[in-house]
N, C-alpha and C positions, 0 to 999 in steps of 0.2 A: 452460569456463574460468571459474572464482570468481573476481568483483575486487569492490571495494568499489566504495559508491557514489560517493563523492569526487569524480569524474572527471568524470563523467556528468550528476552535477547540474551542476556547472561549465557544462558546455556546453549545456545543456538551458536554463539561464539566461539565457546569451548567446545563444541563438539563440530564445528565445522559445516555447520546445514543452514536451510532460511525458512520460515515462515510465510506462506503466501499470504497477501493481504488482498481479498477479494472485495471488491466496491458491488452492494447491495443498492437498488434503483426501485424498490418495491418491494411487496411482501413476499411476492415469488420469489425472486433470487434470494433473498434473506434466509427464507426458508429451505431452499437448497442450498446454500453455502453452509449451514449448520447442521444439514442431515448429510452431506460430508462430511464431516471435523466428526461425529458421531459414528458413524458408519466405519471410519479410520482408528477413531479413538484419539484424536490429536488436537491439540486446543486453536484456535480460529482467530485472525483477526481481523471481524468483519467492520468493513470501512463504509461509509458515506460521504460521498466528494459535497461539498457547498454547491457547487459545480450545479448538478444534480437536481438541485430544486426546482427545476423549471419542469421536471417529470415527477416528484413527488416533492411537495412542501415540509417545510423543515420539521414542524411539529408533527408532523406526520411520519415523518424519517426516523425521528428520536424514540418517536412512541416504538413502531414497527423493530429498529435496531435494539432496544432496551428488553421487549419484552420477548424477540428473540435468543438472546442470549443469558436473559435471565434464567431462562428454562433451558437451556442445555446442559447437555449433559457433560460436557467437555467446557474447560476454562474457554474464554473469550476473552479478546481485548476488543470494546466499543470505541471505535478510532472515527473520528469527523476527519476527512481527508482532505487537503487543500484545503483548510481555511484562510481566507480573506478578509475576513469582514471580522473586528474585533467583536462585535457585539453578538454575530453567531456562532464563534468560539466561546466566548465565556457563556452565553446561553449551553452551547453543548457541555460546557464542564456543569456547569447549574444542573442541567437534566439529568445529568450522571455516566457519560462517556468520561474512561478512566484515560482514554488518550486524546489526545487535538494536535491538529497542522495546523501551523503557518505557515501560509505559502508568503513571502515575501521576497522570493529571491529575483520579480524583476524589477525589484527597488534596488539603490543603490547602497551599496555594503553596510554605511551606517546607518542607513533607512531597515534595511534589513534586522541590525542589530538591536536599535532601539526598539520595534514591532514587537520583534521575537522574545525581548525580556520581558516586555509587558506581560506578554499573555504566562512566560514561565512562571514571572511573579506570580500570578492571579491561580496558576491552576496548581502550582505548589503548596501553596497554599488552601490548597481544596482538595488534593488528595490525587490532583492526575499529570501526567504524565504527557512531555513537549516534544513535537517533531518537528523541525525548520529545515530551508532547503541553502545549500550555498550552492552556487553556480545555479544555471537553469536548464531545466530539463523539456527541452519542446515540443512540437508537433513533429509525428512521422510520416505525415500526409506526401511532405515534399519531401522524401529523406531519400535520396539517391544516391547521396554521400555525406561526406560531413562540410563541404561546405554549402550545401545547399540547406542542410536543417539550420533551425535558431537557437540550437544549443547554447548552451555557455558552459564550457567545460569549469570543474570544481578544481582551482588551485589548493595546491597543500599548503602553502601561508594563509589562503583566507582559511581554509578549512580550520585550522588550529588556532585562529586569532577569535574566529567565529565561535570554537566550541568554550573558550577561555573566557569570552567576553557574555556568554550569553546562560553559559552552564545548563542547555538544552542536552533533554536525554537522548534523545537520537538526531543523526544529522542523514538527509535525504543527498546524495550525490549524482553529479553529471558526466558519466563516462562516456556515454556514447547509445545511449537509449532515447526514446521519445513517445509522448503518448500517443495511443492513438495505433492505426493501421500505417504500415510503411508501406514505400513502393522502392523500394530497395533493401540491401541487408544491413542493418547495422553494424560499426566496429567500434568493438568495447575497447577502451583501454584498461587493461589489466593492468600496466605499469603504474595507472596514477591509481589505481585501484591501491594497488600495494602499496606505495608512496605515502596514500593519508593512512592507512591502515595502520602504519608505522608511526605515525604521527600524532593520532589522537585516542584516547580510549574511549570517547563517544562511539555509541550503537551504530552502525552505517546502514541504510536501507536505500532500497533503490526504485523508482519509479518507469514506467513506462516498458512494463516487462511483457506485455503480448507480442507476440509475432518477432522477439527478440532471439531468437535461435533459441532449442533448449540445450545445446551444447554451451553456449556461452550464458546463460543463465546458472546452470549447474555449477560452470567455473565460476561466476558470481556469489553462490552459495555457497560452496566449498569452499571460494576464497575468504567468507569470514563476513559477506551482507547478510544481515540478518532478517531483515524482510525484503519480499519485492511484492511490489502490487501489480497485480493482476485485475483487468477489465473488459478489454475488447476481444480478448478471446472467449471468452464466457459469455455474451452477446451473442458473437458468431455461432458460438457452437450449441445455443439453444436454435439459434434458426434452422442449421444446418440440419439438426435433427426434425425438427419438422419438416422440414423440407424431404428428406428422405423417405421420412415416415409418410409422407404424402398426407398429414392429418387434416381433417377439414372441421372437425366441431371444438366449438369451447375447453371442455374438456381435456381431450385427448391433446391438444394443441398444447396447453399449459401442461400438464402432464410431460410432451416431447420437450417443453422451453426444459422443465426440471431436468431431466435425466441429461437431457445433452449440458446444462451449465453442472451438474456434480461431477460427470466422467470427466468436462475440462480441468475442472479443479483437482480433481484426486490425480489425475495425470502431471497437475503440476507438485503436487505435494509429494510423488514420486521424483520428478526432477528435482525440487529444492530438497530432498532426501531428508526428509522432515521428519521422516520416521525412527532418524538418529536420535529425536527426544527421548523415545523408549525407551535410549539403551543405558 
């Protein structure tokens, strides 16, 4: 069952928890991010980065994403993650993901703003729902600290000039996260955390949440983000388990990929205490 996110963040806010938002790269992870969210009982919102296409092509993504979540048994939001490119966003609203990213946040503010209405225009109009990013959220490849990552932390004047001018249903923030694998530990600011928090009634979500400590995730969730996306530990931790598992045929390999990307997931669906939906 496809819904939009709308709903979900609503009560994700109210009750104080976040949603993981899982990036699918194939049929296999697909298929195991949904027989988590099933297995839980907890609605999913499985993403596909633009990103992405160079591992599975777009038509091919849509189909795979659409016909998994059609058949679940658990709501689903179909989220195109990082969109770029207008014309594979409104494609994805076409195809029938009830959410879309624009990533436009390493354009310049007004560059950002103009992008961003366009596609709000176009998917409000069609029935789905807008995520844009202010500040930028980088690579954690080099993140030893924060002046070595390419962050650009989210100010609370753009933050609220940005959700007023654009009237985007979620806004993706820069506190102190990065995609990707780090080689050092992240530091969240919790203060600017709270700050726009304060400041705006747009949905807050946050990106670049692998390898982010789960103590400072949880305060992320708790604090009131109502997604975080999740990626590169779900990679890792299908290999990891093959690797252990020592598996050598076809099979059983795919099989280890599955099991080790759901226990990551349901592990973080314990952290973002998602299970306060329930209650």
């Amino acid at each position: 069952m496809i819904i939009t996110s709308k709903e979900l963040y609503q009560i994700a806010r109210e009750k104080n928890f976040a949603f993981p938002a899982p990036n699918y790269v194939d049929q296999l992870s697909a298929s195991a991010h949904v027989a988590c969210a099933e297995k839980l009982g907890l609605p999913l919102i499985l993403a596909f980065a633009e990103v992405h296409k160079e591992y599975l092509p777009l038509d091919d993504a849509f189909a795979i994403g659409k016909y998994y979540a059609e058949k679940a048994k658990v709501p689903v939001v179909l989220h195109l993650d990082h969109g770029t490119t207008k014309e594979v966003i409104f494609k994805a609203v076409d195809y029938g993901f009830k959410s879309v990213m624009i990533d436009a946040s390493a354009e310049s503010f007004e560059e950002n703003v103009r992008r961003t209405s366009e596609i709000v225009k176009y998917a409000h109009k069609n029935g789905a729902v807008v995520e844009a990013e202010i500040g930028h959220v980088g690579e954690g490849t080099e993140y030893l600290n924060r002046k070595d990552c390419n962050n650009i932390y989210t100010t609370v004047e753009e933050a609220k000039k940005f959700a007023e001018l654009t009237e985007v249903d979620s806004l993706a923030i820069s506190i102190g996260t990065a995609h990707g694998a780090y080689k050092g530990t992240p530091v969240i600011d919790f203060d600017r955390l709270k700050e726009i928090l304060n400041a705006i009634d747009t949905p807050l979500v946050l990106h670049g949440g692998s390898s982010s400590c789960d103590e400072n995730l949880k305060k992320c969730a708790t604090g009131c983000i109502s997604k975080i996306n999740i990626y590169t530990d779900l990679i890792v931790a299908g290999y990891k388990k093959v690797m252990s598992a020592e598996k050598t045929n076809y099979y059983d390999i795919t099989t280890a990929i599955k099991e080790g990307m759901m226990e990551c997931l349901e592990h973080y669906y314990d952290v973002f205490e998602t299970m306060k939906y329930k209650d």
